[in-house]
C-alpha positions in Angstrom: 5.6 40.3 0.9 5.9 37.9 -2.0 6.6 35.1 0.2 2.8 35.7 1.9 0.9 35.9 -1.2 2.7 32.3 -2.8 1.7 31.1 0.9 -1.9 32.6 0.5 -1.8 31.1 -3.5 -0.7 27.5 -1.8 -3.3 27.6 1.1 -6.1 28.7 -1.5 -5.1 25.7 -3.6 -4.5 22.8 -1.3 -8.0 24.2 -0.1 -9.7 23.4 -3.4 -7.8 20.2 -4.4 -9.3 18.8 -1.0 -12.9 19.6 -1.7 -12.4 19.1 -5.4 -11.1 15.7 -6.5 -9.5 15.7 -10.0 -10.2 13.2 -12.8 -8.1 10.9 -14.5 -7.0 11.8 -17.5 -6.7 8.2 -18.5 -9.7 6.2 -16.4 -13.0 6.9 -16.8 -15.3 6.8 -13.8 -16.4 3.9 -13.4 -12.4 2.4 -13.7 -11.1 4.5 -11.3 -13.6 3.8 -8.4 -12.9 0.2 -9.6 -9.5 0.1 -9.0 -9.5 1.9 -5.7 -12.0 -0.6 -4.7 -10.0 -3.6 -5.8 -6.8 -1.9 -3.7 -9.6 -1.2 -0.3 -9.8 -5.4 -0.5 -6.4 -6.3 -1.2 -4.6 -4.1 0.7 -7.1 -3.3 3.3 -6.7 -6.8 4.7 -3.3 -6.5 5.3 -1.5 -3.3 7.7 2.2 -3.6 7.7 3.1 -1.5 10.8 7.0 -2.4 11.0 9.8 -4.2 9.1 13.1 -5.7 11.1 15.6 -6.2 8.3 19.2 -8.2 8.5 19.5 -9.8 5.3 17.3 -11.6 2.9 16.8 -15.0 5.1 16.8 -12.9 8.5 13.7 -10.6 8.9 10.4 -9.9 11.0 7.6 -8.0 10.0 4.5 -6.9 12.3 1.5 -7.6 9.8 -1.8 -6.9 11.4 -0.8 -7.4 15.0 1.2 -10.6 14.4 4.9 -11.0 13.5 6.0 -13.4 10.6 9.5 -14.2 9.9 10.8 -16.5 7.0 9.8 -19.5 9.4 5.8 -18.9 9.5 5.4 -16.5 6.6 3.3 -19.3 5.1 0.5 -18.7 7.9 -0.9 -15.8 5.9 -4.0 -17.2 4.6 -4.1 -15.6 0.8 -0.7 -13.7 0.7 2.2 -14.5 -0.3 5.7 -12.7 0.5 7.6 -12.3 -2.0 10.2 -9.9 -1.1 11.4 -8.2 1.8 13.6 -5.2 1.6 14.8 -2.8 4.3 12.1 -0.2 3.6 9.7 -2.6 1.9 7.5 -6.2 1.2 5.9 -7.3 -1.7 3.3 -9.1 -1.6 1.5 -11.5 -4.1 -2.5 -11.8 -3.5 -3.6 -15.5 -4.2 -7.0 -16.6 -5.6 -8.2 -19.8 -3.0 -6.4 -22.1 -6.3 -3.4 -20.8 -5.5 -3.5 -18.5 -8.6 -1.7 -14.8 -8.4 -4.3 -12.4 -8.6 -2.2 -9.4 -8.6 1.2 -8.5 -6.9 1.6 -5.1 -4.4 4.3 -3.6 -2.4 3.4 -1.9 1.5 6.0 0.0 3.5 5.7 0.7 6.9 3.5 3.3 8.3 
């Protein structure tokens, strides 16, 4: 019986933290909705779908329906890869200078 109420309690709560979102303790406003829509353009433009790992010179990832290895990884136009690990890539964003603009990481979906 106790287990069916916690499961009502969870239901009930999940229920209200969709329809209800939560703010920051630390942003205001104005700062969250800016970062989440610096991350849309940054990360929007990229969709990592799949990572084929060996070692750190022998890869392949399927980044927005093309695959980049170590040998063409240069092709992406404003990105830079700066890591590639079994699970994940990090990526540097690069002003049109050449200048980081910020550094993110993207696993999989």
């Amino acid at each position: 019986m106790a287990f069916l109420w916690v499961l009502a309690l969870f239901k009930n709560v999940c229920a209200f933290g969709a329809a209800h979102a939560y703010p920051s303790l630390f942003f205001k406003d104005e700062e969250v909705a800016r970062l989440h829509e610096s991350n849309q353009e940054t990360c929007g433009a990229l969709s990592l779908s799949a990572i084929l790992y060996y070692d750190e010179s022998h890869w392949s990832l399927w980044i927005n329906d093309k695959i980049i290895c170590p040998e063409n990884a240069q092709e992406m136009e404003g990105f830079h890869i700066k890591k590639v690990s079994p699970h994940e890539v990090e990526f540097s964003h690069l002003s049109t200078e050449g200048e980081i603009l910020e550094t993110f990481t993207l696993r999989p979906y």
